[in-house]
C-alpha positions as CSV (number, residue, x, y, z in Angstrom):
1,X,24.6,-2.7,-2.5
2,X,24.0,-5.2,0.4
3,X,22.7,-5.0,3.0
4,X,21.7,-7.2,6.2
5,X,21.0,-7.0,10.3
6,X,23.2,-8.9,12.6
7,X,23.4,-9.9,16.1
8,X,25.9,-7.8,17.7
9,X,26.0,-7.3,21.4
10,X,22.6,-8.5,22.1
11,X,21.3,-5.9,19.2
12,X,20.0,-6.3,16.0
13,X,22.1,-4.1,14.2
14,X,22.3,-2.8,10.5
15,X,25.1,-3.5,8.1
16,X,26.3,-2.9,4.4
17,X,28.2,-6.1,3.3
18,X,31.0,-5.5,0.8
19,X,32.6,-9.1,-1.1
20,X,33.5,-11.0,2.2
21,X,32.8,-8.5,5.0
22,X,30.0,-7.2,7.0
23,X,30.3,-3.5,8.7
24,X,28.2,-2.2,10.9
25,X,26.6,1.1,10.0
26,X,27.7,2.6,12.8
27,X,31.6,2.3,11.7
28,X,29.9,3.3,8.3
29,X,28.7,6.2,9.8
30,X,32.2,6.9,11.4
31,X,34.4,6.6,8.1
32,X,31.3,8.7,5.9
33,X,30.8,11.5,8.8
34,X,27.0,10.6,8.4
35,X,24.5,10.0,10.9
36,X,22.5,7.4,9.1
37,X,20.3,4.9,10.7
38,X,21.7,1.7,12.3
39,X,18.2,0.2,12.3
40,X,17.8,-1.0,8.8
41,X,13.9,-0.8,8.8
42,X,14.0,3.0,10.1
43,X,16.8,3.5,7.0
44,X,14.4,2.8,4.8
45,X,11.5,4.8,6.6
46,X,13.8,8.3,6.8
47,X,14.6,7.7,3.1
48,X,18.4,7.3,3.7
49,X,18.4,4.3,1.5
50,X,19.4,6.6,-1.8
51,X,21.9,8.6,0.5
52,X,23.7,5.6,1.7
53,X,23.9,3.9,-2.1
54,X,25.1,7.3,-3.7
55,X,28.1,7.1,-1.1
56,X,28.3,3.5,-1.3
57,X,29.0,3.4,-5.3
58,X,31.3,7.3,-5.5
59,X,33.3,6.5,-2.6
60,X,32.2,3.5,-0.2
61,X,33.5,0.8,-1.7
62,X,37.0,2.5,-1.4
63,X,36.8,4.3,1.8
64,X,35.3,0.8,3.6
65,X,38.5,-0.6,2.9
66,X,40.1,1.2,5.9
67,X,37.3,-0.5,8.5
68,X,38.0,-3.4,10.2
69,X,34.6,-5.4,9.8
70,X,33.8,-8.7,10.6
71,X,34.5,-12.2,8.5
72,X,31.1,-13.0,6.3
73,X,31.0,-16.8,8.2
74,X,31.5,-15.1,11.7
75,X,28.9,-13.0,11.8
76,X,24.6,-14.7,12.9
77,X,22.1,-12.7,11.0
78,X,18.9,-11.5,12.3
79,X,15.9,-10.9,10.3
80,X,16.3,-7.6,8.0
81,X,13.4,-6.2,10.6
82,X,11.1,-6.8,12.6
83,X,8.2,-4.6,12.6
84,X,7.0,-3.6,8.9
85,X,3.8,-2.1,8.3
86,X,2.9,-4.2,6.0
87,X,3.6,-8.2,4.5
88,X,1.6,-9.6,1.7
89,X,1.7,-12.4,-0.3
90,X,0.7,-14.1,-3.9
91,X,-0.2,-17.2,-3.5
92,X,-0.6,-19.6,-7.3
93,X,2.0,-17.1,-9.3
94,X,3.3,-20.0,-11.6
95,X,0.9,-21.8,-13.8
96,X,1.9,-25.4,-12.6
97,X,1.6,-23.9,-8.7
98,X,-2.2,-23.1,-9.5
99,X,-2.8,-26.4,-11.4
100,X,-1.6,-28.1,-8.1
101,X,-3.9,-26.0,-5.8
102,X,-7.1,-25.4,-7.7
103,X,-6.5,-28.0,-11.0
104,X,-7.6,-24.9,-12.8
105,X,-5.6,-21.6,-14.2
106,X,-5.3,-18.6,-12.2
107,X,-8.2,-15.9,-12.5
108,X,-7.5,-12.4,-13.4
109,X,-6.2,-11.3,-10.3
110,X,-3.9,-12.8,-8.0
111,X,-4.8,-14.1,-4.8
112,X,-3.6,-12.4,-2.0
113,X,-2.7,-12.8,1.7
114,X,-1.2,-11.0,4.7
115,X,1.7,-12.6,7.1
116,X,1.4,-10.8,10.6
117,X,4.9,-9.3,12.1
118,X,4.5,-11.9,14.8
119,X,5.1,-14.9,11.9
120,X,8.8,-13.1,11.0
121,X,11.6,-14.9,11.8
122,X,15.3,-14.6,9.7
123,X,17.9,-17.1,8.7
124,X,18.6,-20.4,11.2
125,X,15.2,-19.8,13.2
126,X,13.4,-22.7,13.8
127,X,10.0,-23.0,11.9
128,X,7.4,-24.4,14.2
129,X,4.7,-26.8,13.3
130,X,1.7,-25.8,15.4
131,X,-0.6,-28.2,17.0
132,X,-3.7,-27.5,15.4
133,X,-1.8,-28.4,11.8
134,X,1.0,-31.1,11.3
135,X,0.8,-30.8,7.8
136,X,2.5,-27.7,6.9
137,X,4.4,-26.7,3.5
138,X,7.2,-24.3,3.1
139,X,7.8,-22.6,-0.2
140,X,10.6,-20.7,-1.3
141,X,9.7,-17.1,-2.7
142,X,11.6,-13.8,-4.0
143,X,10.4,-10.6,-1.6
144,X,10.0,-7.3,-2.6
145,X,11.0,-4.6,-0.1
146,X,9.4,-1.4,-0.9
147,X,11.8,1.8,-0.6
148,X,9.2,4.7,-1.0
149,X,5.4,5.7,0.2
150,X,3.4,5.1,-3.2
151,X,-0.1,4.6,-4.5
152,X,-1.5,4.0,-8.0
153,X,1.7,3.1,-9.0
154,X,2.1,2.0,-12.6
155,X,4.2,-0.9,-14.0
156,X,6.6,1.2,-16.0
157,X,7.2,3.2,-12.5
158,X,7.9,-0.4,-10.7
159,X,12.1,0.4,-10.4
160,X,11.1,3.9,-8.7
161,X,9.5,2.4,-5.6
162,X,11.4,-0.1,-4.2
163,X,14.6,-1.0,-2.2
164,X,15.3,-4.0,-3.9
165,X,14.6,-7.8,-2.9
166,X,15.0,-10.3,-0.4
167,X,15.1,-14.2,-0.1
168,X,11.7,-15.8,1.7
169,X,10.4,-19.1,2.9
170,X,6.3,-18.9,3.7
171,X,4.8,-21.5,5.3
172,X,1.5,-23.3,5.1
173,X,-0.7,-24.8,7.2
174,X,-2.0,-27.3,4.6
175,X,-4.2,-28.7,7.0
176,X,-6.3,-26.0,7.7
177,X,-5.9,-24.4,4.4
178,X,-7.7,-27.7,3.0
179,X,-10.5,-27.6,5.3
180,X,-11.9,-24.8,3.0
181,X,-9.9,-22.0,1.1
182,X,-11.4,-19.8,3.2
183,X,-8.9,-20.2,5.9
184,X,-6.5,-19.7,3.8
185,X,-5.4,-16.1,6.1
186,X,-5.5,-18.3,9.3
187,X,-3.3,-21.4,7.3
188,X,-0.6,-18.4,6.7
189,X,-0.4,-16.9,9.7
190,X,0.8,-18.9,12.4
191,X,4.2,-17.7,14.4
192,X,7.4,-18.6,12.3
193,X,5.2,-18.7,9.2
194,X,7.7,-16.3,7.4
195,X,11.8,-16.0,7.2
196,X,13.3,-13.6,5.3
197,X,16.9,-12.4,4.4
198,X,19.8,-12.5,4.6
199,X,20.2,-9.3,2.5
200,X,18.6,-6.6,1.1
201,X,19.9,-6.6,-2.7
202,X,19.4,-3.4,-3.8
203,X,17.2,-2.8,-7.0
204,X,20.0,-1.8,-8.8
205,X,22.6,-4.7,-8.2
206,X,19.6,-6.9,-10.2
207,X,20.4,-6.6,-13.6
208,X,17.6,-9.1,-14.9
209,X,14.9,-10.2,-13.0
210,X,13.2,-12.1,-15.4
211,X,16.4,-14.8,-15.7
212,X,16.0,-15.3,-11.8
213,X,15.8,-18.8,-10.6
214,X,13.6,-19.1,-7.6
215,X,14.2,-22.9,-6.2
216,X,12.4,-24.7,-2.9
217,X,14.8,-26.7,-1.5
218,X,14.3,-29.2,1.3
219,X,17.2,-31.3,3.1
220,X,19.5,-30.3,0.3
221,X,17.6,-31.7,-2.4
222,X,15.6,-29.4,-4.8
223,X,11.8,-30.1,-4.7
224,X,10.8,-27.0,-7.5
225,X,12.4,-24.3,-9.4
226,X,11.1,-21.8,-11.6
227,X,12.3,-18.6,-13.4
228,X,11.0,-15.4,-12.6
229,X,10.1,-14.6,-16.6
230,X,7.4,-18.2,-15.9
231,X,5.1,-15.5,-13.3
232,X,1.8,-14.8,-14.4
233,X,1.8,-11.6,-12.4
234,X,4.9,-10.2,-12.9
235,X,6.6,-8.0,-10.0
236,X,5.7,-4.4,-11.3
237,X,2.4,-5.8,-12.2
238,X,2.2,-6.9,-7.7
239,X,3.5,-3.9,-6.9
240,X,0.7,-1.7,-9.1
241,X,-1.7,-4.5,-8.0
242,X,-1.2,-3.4,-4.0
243,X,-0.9,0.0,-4.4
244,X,-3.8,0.6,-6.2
245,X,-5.6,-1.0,-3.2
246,X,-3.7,0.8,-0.4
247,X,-0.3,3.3,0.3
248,X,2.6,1.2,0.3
249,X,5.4,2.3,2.5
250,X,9.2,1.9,2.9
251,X,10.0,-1.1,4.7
252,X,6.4,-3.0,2.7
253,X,7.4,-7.0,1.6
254,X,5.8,-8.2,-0.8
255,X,6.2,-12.2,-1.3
256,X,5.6,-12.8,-5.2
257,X,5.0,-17.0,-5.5
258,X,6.8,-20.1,-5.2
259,X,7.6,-22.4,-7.9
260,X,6.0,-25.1,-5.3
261,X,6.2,-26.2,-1.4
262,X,7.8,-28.9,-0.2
263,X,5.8,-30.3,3.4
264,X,8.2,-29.6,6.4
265,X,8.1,-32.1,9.8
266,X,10.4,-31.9,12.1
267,X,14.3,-32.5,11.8
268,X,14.2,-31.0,8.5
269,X,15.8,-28.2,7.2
270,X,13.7,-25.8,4.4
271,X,15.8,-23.4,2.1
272,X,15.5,-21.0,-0.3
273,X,17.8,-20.4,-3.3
274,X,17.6,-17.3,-5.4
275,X,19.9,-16.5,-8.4
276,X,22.7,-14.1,-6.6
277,X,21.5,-13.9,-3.1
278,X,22.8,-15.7,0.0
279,X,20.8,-19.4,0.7
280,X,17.8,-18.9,3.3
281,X,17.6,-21.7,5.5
282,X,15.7,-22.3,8.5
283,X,15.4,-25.8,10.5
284,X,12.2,-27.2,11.3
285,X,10.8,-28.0,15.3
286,X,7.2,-29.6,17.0
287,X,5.8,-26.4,19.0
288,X,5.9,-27.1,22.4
């Protein structure tokens, strides 16, 4: 199942995509005789998630046919949400990443960083390059959105926990971040630091994770590319990693590495491709 926020009469609305139309959960709602959530992020929060795709794979796909959505192309999409509680990050998940960075393998445990909400942004925002840092990377990254509270989670429990995944683009203020890795948490978290979407793929739509190509693509040209199977921490092993640390909770992103960044100025356009999801692009602007 797919599903996305749009902009619909000056609201960001939920909606379940099905081949080449969007409908709004509301007219979801209507044709189902549910009351589920039209805010995607509170969807996830009341549990309805399960609800919705139980409906969605008995019945939906059939009983949507009867809506009158809108076209795929006419449709702007928003950010899946805006408020999480939580958005963490990997940083040096692929082996060549880490060489670049620290000319040195990974250590045992990843490093980690948080994005604040105020860096969020979704598809066609402009990323802005901030004053205090024109050298800033974007990196393309698959995002885990978690679908249940959790803690202590093992591996082999990985599928139980979340929603499913999301395209990302996380960007870097290189120039701060080389000052001293220390700063690394300031060099992420600048406003516009972080796009996400699309859609929400849902766990079970991914039939092989490992075979997922993660590329960093800047004005149309690919700059890196990697397979999810080349991680050195894998996705259930980020998702045990964090919960052992803290309670995840629905609506929780977790950004698992890029294959490498590519540095964004102004006039450019940054994308993210992912195996099976929807391109991620945002353009790229001077803060004012």
């Amino acid at each position: 199942m797919k599903l996305a926020a749009i902009y619909n009469e000056g609201y960001e609305k939920a909606v379940l995509i099905e081949q080449e139309t969007v409908y709004l959960m509301s007219h979801v709602n209507e044709v189902a005789g549910k009351q589920w959530s039209e805010d995607l992020l509170l969807l996830l929060q009341k549990g309805e998630l399960d609800e919705v795709r139980s409906w969605y794979q008995q019945e939906g796909r059939t009983r949507l046919q009867t809506l009158s959505g809108f076209a795929l192309d006419a449709v702007s999409f928003a950010p899946l949400f805006r408020h999480p509680e939580k958005v963490f990050g990997v940083g040096m998940n692929y082996m060549e990443k880490a060489l670049e960075l620290s000319g040195k393998p990974p250590e045992e445990e990843p490093v980690i960083f948080m994005k604040p909400n105020s860096s969020l942004i979704g598809p066609g925002e402009a990323i802005q390059i901030p004053p205090q840092s024109p050298n800033v990377s974007g990196e393309a990254e698959l995002a885990i959105v978690i679908g249940k509270t959790c803690e202590n989670v093992e591996e082999a429990d990985f599928w139980d926990v979340i929603a499913g995944f999301t395209a990302s683009l996380d960007m870097t203020a290189k120039d701060i971040q080389n000052q001293n890795p220390r700063f690394l948490q300031r060099a992420k978290s600048f406003n516009t630091f972080c796009s996400f979407g699309p859609y929400l793929i849902t766990s079970d739509e991914v039939a092989d994770l490992a075979s997922i190509k993660v590329e960093t693509v800047l004005n149309g040209s690919v700059c890196h590319e990697n397979v999810i199977a080349n991680m050195m921490y894998s996705p259930a092993f980020i998702v045990s990693f964090f919960s052992k640390i803290m309670t995840l909770q629905p609506g929780d992103m977790i950004l698992t590495g890029t294959p490498g960044s590519a540095i964004i100025r102004e006039g450019d356009a940054i994308e993210c491709r992912i195996t099976g999801f929807p391109r991620l692009t945002n353009p790229v602007k001077k803060r004012k």
